[in-house]
N, C-alpha and C positions, 0 to 999 in steps of 0.2 A: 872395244869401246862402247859405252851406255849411250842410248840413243836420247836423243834433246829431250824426249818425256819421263826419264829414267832420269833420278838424282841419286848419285852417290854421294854413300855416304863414310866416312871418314871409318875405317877399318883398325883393329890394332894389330899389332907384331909384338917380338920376345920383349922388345923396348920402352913401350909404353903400358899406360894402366889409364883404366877405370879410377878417377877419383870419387869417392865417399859422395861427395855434392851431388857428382851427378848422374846417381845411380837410375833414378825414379826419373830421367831424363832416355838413360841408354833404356832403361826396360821398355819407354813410350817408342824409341827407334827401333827395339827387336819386332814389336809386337807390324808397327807400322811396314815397315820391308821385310819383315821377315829372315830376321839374320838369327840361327838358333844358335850360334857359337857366342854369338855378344851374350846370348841371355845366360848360357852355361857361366860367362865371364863376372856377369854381376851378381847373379847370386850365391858367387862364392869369398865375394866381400865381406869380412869377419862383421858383425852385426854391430860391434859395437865402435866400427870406424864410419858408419851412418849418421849424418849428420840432420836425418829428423826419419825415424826407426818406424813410425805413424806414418807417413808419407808413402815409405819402398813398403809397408805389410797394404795400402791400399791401392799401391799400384799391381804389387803381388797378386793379389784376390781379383783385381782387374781383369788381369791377363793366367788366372788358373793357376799362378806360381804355387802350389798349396803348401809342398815343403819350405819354401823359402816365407812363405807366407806363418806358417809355424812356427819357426827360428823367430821371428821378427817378434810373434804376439809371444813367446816364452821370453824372448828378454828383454817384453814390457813391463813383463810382470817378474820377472826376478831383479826389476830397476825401477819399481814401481814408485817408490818413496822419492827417487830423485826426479826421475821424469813428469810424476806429476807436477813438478813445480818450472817446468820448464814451458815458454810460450808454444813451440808443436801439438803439446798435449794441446790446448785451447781450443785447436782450429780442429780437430775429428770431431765426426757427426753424432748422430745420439745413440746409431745403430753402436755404432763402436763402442762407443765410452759404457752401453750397456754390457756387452761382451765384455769388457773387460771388471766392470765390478762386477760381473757373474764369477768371475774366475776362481775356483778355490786355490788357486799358487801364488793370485797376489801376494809378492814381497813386501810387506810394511809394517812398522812397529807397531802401529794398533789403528782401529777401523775408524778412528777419529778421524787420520790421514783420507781416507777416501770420504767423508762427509766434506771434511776442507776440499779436495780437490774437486768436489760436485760443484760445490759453492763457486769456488775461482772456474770454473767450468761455463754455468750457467749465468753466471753474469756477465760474462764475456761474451754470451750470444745472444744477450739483452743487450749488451752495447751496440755489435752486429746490426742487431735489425731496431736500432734506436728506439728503445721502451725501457722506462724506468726497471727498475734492477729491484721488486717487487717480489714478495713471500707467492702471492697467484705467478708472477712469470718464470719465477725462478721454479717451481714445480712445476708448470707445463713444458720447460725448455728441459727440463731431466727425464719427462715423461715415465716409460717400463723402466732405466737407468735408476732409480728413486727407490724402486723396489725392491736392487739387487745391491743397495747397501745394509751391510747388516748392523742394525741400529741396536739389536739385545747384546750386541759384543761391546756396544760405547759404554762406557762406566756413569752408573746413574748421577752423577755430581757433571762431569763434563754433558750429558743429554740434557740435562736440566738447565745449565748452567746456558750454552751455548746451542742445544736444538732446538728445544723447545721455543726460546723467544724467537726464532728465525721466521717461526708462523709456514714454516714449507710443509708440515704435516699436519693434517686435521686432528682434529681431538680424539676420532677412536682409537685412529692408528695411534698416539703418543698412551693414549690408556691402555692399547693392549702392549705397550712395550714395558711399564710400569706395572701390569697385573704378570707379564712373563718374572722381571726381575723380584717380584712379590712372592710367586708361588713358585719357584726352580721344580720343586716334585709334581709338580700339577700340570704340568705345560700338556694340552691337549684332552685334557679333563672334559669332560660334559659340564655345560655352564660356565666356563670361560671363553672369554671372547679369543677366537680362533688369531693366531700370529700373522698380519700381512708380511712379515720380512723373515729373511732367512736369519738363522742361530747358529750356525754350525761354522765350529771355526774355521782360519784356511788354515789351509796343507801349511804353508809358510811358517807359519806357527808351530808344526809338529814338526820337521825335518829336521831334529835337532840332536846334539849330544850333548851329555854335561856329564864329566867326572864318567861312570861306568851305568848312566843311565843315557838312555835314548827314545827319539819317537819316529817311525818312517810312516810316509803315508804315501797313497799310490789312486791316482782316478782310473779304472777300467771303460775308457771313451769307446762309446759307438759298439753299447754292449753287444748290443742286437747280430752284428756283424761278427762280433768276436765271437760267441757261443755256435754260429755255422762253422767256422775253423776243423781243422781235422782235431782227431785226438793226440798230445802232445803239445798241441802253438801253448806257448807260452808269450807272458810280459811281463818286464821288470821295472821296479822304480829307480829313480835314481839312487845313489849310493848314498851312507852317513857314515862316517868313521869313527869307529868306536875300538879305543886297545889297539890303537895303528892298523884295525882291519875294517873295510870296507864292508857293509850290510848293507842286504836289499833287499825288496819283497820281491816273491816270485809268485804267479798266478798262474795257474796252468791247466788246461783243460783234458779232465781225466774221464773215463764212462766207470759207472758206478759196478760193481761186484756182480758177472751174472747176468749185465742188461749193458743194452746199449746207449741207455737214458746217463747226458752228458752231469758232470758235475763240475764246481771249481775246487783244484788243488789249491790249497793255499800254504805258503812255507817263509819261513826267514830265511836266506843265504848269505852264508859269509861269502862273498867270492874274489878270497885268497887264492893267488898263483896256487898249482897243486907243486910247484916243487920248491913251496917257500916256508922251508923246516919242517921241522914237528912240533908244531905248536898245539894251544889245548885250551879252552876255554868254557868255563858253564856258564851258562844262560838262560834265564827266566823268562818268558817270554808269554804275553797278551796278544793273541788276534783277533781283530775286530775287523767287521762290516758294519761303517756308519749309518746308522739310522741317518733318514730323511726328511721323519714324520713325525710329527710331535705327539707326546705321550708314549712313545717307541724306544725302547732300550736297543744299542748298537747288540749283535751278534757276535758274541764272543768267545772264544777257547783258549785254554793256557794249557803251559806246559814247561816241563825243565829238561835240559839236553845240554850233552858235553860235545862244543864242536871242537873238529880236528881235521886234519888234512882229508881223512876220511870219510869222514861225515859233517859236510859242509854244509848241509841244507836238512830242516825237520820241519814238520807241520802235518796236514791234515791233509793226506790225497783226496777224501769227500766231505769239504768242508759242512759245502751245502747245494743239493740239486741246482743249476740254473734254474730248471722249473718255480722252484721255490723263490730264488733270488729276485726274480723278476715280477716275482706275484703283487701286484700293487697294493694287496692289504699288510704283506709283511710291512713295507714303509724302507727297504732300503734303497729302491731304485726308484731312478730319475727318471720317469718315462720321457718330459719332453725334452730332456737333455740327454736321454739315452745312456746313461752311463751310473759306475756303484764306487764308491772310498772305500778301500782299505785302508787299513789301519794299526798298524803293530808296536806297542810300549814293548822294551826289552830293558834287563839288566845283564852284564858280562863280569865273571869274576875271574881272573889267572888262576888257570890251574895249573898245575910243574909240566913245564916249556921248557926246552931248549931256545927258543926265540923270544927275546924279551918285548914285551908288550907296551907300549908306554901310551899315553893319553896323545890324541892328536889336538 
């Protein structure tokens, strides 16, 4: 029996469940009595039976949940276009809402959606703290958030048409957006005014297949960490179907010819079952490391390869030293994000298969 200063608290069995609502309720009771089997219970609530997904990632981050915390911010951003329009999004803070339009996997039809959703953002925390809904309040309630929308991806009729009058950016920053879409070849030039906002598309935008073309793209996070790894750790991206086969990039840390000095392997993989026919397919294939840096061409290799149950994966064991990768004059790494975009355009054509191939 719990002694009078002891409060129990309501346990479950085979019978009952954790509802959606009140997730971000049990994780405040795991954390407070320390029940570690409740916690195992809630964050294995499929994410998208959460009924405000903002809520359980800040209670997450709360209480250390980091996986569970992960899950939640990956299926903000692969629901990015709906949930911005929903009232939860509203109420997270500024830390947040900037982490997420940092994100390059934001899912949405085009970056207009995340200017709207700043706007419906920022006026909403002008209501908050009762102050007119003002071009000055609405750009100091976005604050670093302002930054991390990337404004050269908005098409110069809708910036014009609808940024510009809004008065939320000063005039260099709208001239250098206008000198970027002016000189495409020149960006980082000597005598142009340097870019306050990022250009680089998101991932969302490349994960794509159409017909027997495709684009995968992959962040290597917390490079720093990854390059100590032994020789062999690998990472992969998520999957793109292409020909009914599943592609991914595979990144893999290899030591150079001769030396212990590390490199990155970089490869396309089909990663078809190995007992799933004999199938056969050529393939075209573009590797890139995104540049980061303006005036910086992405790092790239090609190449053409016939995949088969046998040789499921090609690309470059030494693509490029880490040393290299990481050098901040190159311009492909993020130092204060710590992390590099891969990047791989492929084409697939059938070649005589016993397994017939069909477009997914």
């Amino acid at each position: 029996m719990p002694s009078k200063q002891q409060k129990v608290v309501p346990m479950e069995n085979e019978k009952t469940k954790v509802k959606g609502m009140k997730v971000a309720n049990e994780i405040d009771k795991t954390d407070k009595y320390g029940i570690e089997g409740l916690v195992s219970h809630c964050v294995q609530i499929p994410i998208q039976n959460l009924p405000n997904v903002f809520l359980a990632h800040a209670k997450a981050r709360l209480f250390s949940l980091e996986d569970f915390a992960h899950q939640c911010l990956r299926y903000i951003c692969q629901n990015a276009g709906e949930l911005f329009k929903s009232e939860e999004f509203l109420q997270i803070d500024q830390n947040f809402l900037c982490e997420i339009f940092g994100r390059d996997q934001l899912e949405i039809n085009d970056e207009f959606e995340t200017w709207q959703a700043a706007l419906r953002w920022a006026d909403e925390k002008c209501r908050q703290n009762a102050i007119e809904c003002s071009a000055e309040n609405r750009r100091e309630a976005l604050g670093p958030a302002l930054f991390n929308i990337r404004f050269p991806l908005i098409p110069t009729r809708d910036f014009t048409k609808s940024i510009v009058p809004s008065g939320v950016l000063v005039t260099e920053e709208m001239f250098g957006i206008y000198q970027f879409h002016c000189h495409p070849n020149l960006r980082g030039v000597s005598g142009l005014k340097p870019l306050e906002f990022p250009w680089n598309g998101r991932i969302s935008d490349w994960n794509t297949a159409k017909g027997n073309r495709g684009t995968l793209a992959m962040e290597i996070e917390k490079l720093s960490e990854f390059v100590q790894e032994k020789v062999g750790t690998s990472r992969f991206s998520d999957a793109v179907q292409m020909k009914g086969m599943p592609w991914k990039i595979w990144a893999k840390i290899n030591a150079e010819k001769d030396s212990t000095n590390k490199c990155l392997g970089y490869y396309l993989l089909c990663s078809a079952p190995k007992n799933d026919g004999n199938w056969s397919c050529e393939c075209s294939a573009i590797l890139r490391i995104v540049s980061q840096k303006n005036g910086t061409e992405d790092l790239t290799k090609k190449y053409d390869h016939v995949f088969n149950k046998e040789s499921d994966s090609w690309g470059f064991p030494n693509f490029i030293t880490f040393t290299k990768l990481m050098d901040p004059d190159k311009g492909f790494y993020e130092k204060e994000k710590d992390k590099v975009t891969l990047a791989i355009d492929f084409t697939v054509e059938e070649k005589g298969t016993k397994r017939k191939l069909t477009d997914n």
